[in-house]
C-alpha positions in Angstrom: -19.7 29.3 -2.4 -23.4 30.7 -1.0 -26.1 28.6 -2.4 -28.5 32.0 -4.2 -31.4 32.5 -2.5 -34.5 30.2 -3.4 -38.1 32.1 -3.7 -40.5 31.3 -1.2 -43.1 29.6 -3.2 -41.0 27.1 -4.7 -40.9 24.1 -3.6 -37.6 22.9 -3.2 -36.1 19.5 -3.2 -33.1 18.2 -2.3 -31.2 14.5 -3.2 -28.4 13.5 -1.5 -26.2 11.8 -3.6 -22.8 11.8 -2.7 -20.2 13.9 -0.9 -21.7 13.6 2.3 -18.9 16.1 3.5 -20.6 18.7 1.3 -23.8 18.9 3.7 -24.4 21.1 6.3 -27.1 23.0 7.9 -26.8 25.7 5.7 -27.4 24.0 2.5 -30.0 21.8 3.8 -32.3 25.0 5.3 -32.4 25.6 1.3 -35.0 22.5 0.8 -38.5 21.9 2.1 -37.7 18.2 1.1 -34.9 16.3 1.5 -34.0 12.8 0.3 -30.9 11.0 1.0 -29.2 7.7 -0.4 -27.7 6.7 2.4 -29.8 5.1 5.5 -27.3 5.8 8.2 -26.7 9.6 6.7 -29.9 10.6 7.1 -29.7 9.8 11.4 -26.8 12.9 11.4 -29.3 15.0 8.8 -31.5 14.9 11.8 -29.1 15.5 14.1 -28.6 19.1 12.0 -32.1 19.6 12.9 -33.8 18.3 9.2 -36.1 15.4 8.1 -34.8 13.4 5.4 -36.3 10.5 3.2 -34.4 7.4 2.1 -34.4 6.9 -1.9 -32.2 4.7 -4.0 -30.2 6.1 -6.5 -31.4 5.3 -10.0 -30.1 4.1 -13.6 -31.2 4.5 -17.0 -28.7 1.9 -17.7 -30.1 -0.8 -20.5 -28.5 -4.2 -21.3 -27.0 -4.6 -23.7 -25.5 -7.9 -25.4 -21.9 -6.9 -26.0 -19.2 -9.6 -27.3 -16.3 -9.2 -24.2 -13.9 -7.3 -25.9 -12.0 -6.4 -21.8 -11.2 -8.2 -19.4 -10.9 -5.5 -17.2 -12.1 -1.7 -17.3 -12.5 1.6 -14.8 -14.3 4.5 -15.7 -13.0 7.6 -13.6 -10.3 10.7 -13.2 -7.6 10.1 -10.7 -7.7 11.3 -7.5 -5.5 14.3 -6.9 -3.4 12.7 -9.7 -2.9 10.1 -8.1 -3.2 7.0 -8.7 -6.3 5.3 -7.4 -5.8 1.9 -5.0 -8.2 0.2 -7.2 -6.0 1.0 -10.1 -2.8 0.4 -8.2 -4.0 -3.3 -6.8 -3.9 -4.6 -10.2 -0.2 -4.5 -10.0 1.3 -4.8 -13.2 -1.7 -7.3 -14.9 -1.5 -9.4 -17.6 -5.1 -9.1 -18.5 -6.6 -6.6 -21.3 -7.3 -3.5 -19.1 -8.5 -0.3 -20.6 -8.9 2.7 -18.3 -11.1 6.2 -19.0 -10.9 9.9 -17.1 -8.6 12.3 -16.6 -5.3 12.3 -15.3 -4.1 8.9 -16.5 -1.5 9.5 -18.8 2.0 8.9 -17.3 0.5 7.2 -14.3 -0.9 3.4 -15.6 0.7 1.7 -18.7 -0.2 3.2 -22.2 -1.6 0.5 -23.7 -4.2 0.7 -20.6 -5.1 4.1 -21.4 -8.7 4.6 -22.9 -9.0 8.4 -23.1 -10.0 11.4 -20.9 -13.9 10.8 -21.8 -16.1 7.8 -22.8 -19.2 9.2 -23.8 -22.4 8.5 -21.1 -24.6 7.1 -23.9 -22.2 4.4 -24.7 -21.4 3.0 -21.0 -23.9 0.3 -21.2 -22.0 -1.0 -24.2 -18.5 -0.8 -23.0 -20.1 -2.6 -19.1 -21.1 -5.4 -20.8 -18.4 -5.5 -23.4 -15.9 -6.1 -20.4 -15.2 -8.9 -18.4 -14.9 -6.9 -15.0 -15.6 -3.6 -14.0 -13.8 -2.0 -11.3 -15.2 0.6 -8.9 -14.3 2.4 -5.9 -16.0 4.9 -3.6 -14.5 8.6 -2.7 -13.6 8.1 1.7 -16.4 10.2 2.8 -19.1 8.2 0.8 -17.6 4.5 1.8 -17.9 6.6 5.6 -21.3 7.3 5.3 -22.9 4.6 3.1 -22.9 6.4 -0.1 -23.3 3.3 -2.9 -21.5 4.6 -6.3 -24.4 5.2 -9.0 -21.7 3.2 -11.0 -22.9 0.1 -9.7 -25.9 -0.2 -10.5 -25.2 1.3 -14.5 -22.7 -1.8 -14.6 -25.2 -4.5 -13.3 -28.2 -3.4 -15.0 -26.1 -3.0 -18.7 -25.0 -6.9 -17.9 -21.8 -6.2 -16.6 -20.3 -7.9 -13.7 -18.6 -5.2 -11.1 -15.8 -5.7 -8.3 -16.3 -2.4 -5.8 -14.7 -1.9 -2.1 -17.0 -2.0 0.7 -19.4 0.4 0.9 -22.5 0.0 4.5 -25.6 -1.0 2.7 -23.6 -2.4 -0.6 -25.2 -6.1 0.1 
């Protein structure tokens, strides 16, 4: 779908923050400004002809001192409906999981079923009230350095997080 025009005397800016697949020259001629969280993107934004600025993704994340109530949790929809490898690594575990987003039911075990939502405000609380948090990254972001915005809501709430590789994740 066409990106609607933008006036003239705006001043537009854009922040590249995942789906790197997304972006092409066409939607980046929108912006007079263009920032990008990924350090090795933002050589092929140039090669499309643009200027782009490295910035970190951010968190308004707070700790927060939660008795571990999880040992391990996940926090997104399926992909596809499918199950997700981080999901499907665990196997059948032991361990007190708990699992949020849409499209679980019928694919993990119920008692690992959390819900379709867990509210935004609340994610610092259930981070730190779990043992582990698990996170992955959608292919074309692990392609092109894209660091989940996940990672750092878990760290700075007190959690502890296991993620895939992602360039730039050290």
């Amino acid at each position: 779908e066409p990106i609607p025009a933008v006036p003239e005397a705006l001043y537009s800016i854009l922040w590249i923050h995942s789906h790197p697949d997304w972006i092409n020259p066409g939607l980046l001629a929108h912006y007079k400004k263009i920032y990008c969280i990924s350090k090795t993107f933002i050589n092929k934004i140039k090669k499309m002809g643009f200027e782009a600025q490295f910035l970190m993704i951010p968190t308004n994340m707070k700790p927060a001192r939660q008795e571990k109530i999880y040992d391990i949790v996940f926090v997104g929809n399926t992909k596809n409906n499918a199950m997700r490898k981080v999901i499907r690594d665990m196997g059948f575990s032991p361990y007190n999981i708990k699992i949020w987003g849409w499209g679980w039911r019928g694919l993990i075990p119920e008692k690992w079923y959390g819900g379709e939502y867990y509210e935004n405000s609340l994610l610092n609380r259930l981070y730190s009230s779990s043992r582990v948090v698990l996170n992955d990254h959608h292919k074309d972001m692990q392609r092109e350095g894209f660091i989940n915005p996940r990672i750092l809501d878990v760290l700075a709430s007190g959690g502890f997080v296991i993620s895939d590789a992602v360039a730039g994740i050290n």
